[in-house]
C-alpha positions as CSV (number, residue, x, y, z in Angstrom):
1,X,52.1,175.5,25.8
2,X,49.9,174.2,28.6
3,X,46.5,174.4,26.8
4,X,48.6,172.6,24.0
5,X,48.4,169.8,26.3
6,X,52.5,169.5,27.0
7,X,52.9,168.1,30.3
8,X,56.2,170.0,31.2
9,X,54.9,173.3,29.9
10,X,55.9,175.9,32.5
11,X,60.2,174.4,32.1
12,X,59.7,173.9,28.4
13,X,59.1,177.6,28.2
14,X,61.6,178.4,30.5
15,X,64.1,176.6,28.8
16,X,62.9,178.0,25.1
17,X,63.9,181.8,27.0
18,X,66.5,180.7,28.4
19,X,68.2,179.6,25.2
20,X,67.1,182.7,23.5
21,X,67.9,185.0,26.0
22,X,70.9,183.7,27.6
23,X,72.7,185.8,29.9
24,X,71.0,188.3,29.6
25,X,67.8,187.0,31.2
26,X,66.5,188.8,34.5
27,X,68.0,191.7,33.5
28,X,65.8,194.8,33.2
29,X,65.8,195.2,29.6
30,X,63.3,193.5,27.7
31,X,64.1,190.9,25.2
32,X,64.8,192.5,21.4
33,X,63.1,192.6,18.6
34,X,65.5,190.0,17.0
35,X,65.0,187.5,20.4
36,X,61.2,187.6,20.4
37,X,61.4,186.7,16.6
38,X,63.8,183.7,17.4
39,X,61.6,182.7,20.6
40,X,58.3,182.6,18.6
41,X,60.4,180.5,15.5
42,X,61.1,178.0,18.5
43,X,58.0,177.7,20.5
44,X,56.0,177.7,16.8
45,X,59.1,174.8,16.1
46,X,58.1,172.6,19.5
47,X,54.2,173.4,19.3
48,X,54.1,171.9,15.7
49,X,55.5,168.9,17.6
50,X,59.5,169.2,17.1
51,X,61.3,167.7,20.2
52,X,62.4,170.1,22.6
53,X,65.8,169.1,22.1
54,X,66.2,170.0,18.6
55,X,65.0,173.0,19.0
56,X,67.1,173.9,21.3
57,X,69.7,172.3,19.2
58,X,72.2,170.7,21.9
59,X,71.2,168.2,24.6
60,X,73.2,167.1,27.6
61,X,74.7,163.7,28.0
62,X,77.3,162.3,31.2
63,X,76.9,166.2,32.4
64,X,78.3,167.0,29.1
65,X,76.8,169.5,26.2
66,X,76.1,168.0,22.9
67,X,75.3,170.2,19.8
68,X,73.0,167.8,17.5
69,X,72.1,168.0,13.9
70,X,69.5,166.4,11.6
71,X,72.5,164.1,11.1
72,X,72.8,162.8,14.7
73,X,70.3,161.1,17.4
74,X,70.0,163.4,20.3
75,X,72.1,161.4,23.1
76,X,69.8,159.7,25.5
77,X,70.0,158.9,29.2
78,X,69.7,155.0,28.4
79,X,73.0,155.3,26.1
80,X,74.7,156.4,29.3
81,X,74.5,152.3,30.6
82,X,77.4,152.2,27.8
83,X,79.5,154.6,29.4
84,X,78.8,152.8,33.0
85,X,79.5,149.2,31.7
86,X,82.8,150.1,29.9
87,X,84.2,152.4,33.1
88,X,83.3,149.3,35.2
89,X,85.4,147.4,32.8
90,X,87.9,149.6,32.6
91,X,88.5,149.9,36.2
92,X,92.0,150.9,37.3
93,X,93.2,151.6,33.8
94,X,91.6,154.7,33.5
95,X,94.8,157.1,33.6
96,X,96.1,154.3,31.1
97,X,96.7,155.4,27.6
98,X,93.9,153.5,25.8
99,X,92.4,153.9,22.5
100,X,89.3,153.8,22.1
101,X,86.7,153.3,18.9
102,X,83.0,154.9,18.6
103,X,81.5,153.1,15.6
104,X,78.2,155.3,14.5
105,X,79.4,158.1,16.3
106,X,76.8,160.4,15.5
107,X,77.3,163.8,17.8
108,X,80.2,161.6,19.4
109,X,78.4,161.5,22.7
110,X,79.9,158.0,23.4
111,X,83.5,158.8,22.5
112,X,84.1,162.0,24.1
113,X,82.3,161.1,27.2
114,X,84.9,158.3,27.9
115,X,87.5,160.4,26.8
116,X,86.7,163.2,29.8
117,X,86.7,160.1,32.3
118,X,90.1,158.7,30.6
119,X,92.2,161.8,30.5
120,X,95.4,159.9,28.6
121,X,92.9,158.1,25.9
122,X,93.0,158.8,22.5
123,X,89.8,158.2,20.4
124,X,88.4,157.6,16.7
125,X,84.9,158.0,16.0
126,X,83.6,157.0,12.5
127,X,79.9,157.8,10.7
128,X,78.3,157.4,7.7
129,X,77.6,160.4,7.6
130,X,79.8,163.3,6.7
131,X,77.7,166.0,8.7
132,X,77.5,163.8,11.7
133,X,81.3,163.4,11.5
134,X,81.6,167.4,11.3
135,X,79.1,168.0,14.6
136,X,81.2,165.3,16.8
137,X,84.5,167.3,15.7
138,X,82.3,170.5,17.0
139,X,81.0,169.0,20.3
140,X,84.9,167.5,20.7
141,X,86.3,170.7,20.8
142,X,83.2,172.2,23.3
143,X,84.1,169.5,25.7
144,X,87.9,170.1,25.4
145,X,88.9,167.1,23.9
146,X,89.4,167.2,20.2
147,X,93.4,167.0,20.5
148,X,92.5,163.2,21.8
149,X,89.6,162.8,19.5
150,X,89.5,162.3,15.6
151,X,86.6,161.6,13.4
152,X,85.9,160.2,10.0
153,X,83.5,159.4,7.6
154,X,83.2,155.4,6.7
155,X,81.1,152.5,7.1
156,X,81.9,150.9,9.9
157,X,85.2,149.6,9.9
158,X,85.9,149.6,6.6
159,X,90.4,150.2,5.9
160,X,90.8,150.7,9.5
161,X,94.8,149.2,10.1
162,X,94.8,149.5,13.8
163,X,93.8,147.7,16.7
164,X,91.8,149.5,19.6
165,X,91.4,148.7,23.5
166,X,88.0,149.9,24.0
167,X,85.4,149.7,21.0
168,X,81.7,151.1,21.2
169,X,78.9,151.3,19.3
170,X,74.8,152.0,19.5
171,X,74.0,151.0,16.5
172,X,71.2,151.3,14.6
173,X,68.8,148.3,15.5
174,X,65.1,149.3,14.6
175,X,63.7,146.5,12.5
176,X,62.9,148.4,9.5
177,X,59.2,147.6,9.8
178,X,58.8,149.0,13.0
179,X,59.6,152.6,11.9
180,X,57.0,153.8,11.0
181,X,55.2,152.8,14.4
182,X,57.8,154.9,16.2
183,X,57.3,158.0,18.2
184,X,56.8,160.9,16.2
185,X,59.3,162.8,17.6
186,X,61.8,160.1,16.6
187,X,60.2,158.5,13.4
188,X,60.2,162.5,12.6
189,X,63.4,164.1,13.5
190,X,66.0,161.5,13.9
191,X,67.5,160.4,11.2
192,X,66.6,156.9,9.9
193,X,70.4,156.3,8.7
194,X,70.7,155.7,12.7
195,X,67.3,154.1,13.3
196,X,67.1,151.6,10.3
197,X,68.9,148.0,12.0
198,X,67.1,145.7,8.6
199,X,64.5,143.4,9.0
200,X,65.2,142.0,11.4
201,X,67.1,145.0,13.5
202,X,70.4,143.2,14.1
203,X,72.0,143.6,10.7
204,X,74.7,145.7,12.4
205,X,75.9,143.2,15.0
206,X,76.1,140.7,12.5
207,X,78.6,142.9,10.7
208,X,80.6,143.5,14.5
209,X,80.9,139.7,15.1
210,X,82.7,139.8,11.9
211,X,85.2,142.1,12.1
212,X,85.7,143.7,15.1
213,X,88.2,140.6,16.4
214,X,89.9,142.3,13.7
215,X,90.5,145.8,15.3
216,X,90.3,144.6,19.0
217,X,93.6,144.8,20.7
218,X,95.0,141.9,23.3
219,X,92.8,142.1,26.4
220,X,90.2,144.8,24.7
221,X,86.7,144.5,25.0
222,X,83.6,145.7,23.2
223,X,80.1,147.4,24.7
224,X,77.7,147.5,22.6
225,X,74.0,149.3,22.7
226,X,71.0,146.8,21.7
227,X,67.1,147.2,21.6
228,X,64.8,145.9,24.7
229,X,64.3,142.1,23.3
230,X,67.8,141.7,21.5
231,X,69.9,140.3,24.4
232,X,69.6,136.7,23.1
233,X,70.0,137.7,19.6
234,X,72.8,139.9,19.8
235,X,74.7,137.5,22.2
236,X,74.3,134.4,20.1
237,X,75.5,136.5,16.6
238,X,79.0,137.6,18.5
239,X,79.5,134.5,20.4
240,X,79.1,132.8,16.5
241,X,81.9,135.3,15.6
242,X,84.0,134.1,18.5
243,X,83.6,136.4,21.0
244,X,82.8,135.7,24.8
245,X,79.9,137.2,26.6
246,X,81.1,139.2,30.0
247,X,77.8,140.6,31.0
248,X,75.0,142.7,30.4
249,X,74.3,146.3,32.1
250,X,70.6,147.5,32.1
251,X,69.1,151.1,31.9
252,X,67.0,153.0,33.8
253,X,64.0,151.1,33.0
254,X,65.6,147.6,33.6
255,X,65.8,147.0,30.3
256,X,69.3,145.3,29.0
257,X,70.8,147.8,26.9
258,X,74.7,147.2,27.2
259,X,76.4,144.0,26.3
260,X,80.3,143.2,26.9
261,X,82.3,141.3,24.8
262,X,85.6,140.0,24.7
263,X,87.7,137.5,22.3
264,X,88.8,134.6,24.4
């Protein structure tokens, strides 16, 4: 892997073992026939330029495991500014019973992770995407919370009949001319049903400032996930639906990537 020019090579490789190998490694027998066939499928899989992620097939978000699928984004460390902003907003309610709404859900990252900070929350998570919907309902009950977490398949909030106190969302918000300059490892292997935000990128949030006042309860509040140049945008399309801007929370490269909304 180093002569193929990866800079993390020597943990790459180590990780690719360990996932094959899994307990077992450092023990004195030698890896089986059946592991050294799975171990060259997945360094053959990441050499031909497959994120290491997916190959491994989970990735870790808020200290948490997340099994992916070509359905789902893998969860990102920037995603966790969501998690930060609404915590910070939820402040002493935490042990309150809240619901809470994930729209895009994807492997639920968002959802469950609030959930195992909330421990008397209840959660729906909703996807277009009926495989995505079955790998959050997977990843709920590896992180011990699928008896306060329920997910469906449906655009957005489309015949939802309740009102939540926390809603959250990282929509898609790639302007739909842009994908095709992406990453490779993204452009590639995440699905475009979560990259593809219209022309323009912000088709989504126009949809939010909509209809989200519709499921918000009294004294709720929104966080949503936006690109590196959408703070404006995104904040002038909700405040035309009626909602108030209560701050901005940036990511690890100082980029705004969570806004907070409320209805007045």
């Amino acid at each position: 892997m180093t002569e193929a020019g990866f800079d993390n090579a020597f943990h790459e490789a180590k990780w690719l073992v360990d996932h094959v190998a899994g307990e077992r490694l450092g023990e004195a027998e030698p890896l089986s026939e059946a592991d050294r066939v799975r171990l060259d499928d997945a360094l053959a899989r990441r050499l031909a330029g497959e994120p290491l992620w997916r190959v491994l097939g989970e990735r870790e978000f808020w200290g948490l495991t997340f099994r992916l699928s070509p359905a789902t984004l893998e969860p990102r460390p920037d995603s966790e500014t969501l998690i930060e902003a609404a915590l910070e907003r939820i402040g002493d309610r935490r042990h309150a019973p809240l619901s809470i709404l994930d729209l895009g859900t994807g492997t639920g990252c968002l959802l469950i992770a609030l959930l195992s900070e909330c421990p008397a929350a209840t959660g729906l998570g909703i996807d277009l995407s009926q495989e995505a919907v079955e790998t959050a309902r997977l990843n709920a009950a590896a992180n011990g919370v699928s008896d306060r977490a329920a997910f469906r398949q449906g655009a957005w909030t489309a015949e939802l009949n309740r009102r939540f106190d926390v809603i959250v969302s990282n929509p898609p918000y790639i302007r739909t001319a842009d994908i095709a300059t992406l990453d490779a490892a993204v452009r590639e292997h995440d699905p475009r049903l979560a990259l593809d935000g219209g022309a323009d990128g912000l088709g989504p949030y126009r949809i939010f400032a909509q209809t989200l006042a519709a499921v918000l309860a009294d004294d709720g509040f929104v966080v949503l996930e936006i690109g590196a140049d959408q703070e404006d945008d995104v904040k002038g399309i909700m405040q035309q639906g009626g909602f108030v801007w209560q701050g901005s929370r940036r990511d690890l490269g100082g980029h705004p990537r969570a806004l907070i909304f409320a209805l007045p």
